[in-house]
N, C-alpha and C positions, 0 to 999 in steps of 0.2 A: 805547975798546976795539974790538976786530974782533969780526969772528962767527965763531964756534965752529963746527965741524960735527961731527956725531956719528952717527957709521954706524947703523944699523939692524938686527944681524945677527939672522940666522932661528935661532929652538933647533930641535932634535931633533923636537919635535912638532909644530910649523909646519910645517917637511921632509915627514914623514909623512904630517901629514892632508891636506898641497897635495898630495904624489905618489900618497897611495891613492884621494885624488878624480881627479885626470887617469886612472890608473890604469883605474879602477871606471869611470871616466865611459869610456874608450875600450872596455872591453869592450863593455859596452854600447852604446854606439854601432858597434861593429862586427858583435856577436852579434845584436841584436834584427832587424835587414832579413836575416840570413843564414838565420834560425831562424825566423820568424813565417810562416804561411802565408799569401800573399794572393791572395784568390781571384779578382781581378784585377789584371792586371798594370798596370794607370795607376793602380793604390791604392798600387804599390809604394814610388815615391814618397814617399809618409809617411811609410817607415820612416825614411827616412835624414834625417830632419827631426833625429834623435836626436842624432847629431854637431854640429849647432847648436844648440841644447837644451845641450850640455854646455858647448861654446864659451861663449854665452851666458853662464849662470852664472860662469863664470871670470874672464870679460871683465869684468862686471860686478863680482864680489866684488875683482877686482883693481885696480878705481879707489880702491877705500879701502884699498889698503895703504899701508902706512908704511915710506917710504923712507931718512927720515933724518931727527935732529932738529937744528938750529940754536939755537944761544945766541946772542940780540942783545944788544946795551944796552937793551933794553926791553921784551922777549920773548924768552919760547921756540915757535920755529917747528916747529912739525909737517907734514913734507912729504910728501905723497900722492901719487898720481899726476898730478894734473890742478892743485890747491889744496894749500891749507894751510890747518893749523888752528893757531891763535896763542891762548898763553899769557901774558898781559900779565905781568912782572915783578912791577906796583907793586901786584898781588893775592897775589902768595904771601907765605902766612903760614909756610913752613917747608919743607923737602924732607930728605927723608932716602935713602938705600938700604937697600931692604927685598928681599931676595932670595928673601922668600916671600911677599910682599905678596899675590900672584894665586891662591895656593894655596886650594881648597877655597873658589873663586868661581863665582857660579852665573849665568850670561852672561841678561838680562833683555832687552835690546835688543841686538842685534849680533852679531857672527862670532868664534867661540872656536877658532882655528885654521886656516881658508881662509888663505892671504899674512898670519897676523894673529889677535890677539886686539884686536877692537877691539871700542867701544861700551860701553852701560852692564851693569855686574854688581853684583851684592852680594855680601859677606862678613861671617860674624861679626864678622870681626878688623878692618874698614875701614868696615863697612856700604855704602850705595850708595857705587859711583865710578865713572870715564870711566876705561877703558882706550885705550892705544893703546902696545900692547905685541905685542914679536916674541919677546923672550927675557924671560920672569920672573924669571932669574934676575938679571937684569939691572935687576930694575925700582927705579925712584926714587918716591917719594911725595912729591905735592906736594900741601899744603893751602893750600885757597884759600876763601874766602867761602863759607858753606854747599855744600863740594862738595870730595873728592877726588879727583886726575888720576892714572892711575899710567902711567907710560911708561918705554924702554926701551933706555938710550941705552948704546953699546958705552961701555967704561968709564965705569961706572955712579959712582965716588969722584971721578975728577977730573971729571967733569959736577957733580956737585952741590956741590965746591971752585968751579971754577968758575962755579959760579950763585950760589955765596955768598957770593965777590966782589963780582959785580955787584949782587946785593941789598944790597951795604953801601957800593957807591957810588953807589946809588940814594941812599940816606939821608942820604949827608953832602950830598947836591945837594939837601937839603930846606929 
């Protein structure tokens, strides 16, 4: 079989919270050196540290986006900016689309909306899991060994068709 690729599209809320952070961070880095008084002028300098300050943050939260996911014959690849994060096949116990899976999930490690919902959360409904989601509605649940994945792959039925496949040509190879 070949590999699969699966876009990564951003929802509405991703949209948002990346644009009202660049947003909020550029006022901020524009208004604070315009507006603070400094009562020397070589102290002025510091202010505009703010503009990398925002950079920063961005630069950084933006190595962990999720740019696309990949179906091998043996994984599912999770591509990032730099890396990948892989999902061995012969672990999943099951995948379904749950297009509320994320809902009324409470972000415990990681970024609920920068390029991304990633990292670990809890839910009633899932308990702990790994996200690595752009669009919830989108999302696929995958169980695997003491642990749920939920990700985010543009056509979320034929991804999990497709992973169902391979998971059953997995098994007749056993």
């Amino acid at each position: 079989m070949t590999t699969k690729h699966y876009a990564a599209p951003w929802e509405r809320r991703v949209w948002l919270i990346t644009g009202a952070f660049f947003l909020l961070g550029l006022a901020i880095a524009l208004a604070l050196p315009l507006s603070l008084p400094v009562k020397d002028s070589g102290e002025r300098w510091l202010l505009w540290l703010s503009p990398s300050v925002v950079l920063m943050i961005a630069g950084v939260t933006s190595l962990w986006m999720v740019r696309r996911f990949e179906l091998t014959d043996d994984a599912i690849i999770v591509r990032r900016s730099f890396w990948a994060n892989r999902i061995l096949l012969n672990v999943i116990e099951s995948a379904e689309v749950d297009g509320q899976a994320c809902e009324r999930a409470w972000k415990t490690v990681g970024n609920d909306g920068l390029f991304a919902m990633h990292g670990r959360f809890r839910s009633k409904r899932l308990g702990k899991f790994q996200a690595y989601v752009t669009d919830p509605a989108n999302a696929v649940v995958l169980k695997v060994p003491g642990d749920t994945i939920v990700i985010s792959p543009e056509h979320p039925r034929q991804f999990v068709n497709d992973l169902n496949r391979r998971l059953a040509h997995l098994k007749e190879q056993r």
